[in-house]
C-alpha positions, 0 to 999 in steps of 0.5 A, a space after each residue: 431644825 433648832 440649833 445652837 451652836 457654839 465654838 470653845 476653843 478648837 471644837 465646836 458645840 451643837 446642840 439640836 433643841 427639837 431633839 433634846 428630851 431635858 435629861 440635864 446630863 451635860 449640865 451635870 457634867 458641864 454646868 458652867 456650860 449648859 443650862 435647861 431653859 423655860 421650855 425645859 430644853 437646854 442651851 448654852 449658858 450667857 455669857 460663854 464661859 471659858 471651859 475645857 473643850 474636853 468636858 464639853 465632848 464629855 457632856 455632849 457623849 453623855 446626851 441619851 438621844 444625841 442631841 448635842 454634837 461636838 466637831 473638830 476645827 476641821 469639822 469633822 464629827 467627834 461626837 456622836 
């Protein structure tokens, strides 16, 4: 497994790149926090931006093939 992770505020943001498919949804939604790189898969974008742990959960729902996941301080699973 590929994973990223990154922690914005009291949530937490993975993204699994050998899932992700390059739709670009979160990066509709968070932009500012998610980019598609050269192999067309999508990352966090450098450096890590100050954004609203609730667009991130937002662009991590919007994933079609759950890609991204967002956790609680807890970890528990918010997202999918």
């Amino acid at each position: 497994m590929d994973f990223e992770e990154r922690r914005l505020g009291a949530v937490t943001v993975r993204i699994d790149r050998t899932t992700c498919i390059g739709t670009a949804n979160c990066a509709k939604i968070a932009p500012d926090l998610f980019v598609l790189d050269d192999e067309k898969i999508i990352t966090f974008r450098e450096p890590s931006p100050e954004i609203e742990p609730d667009r991130a959960v937002e662009a991590c729902r919007v994933c079609p093939v759950d890609a991204l996941a967002a956790f609680d301080a807890d970890g528990r699973p918010i997202v999918p």
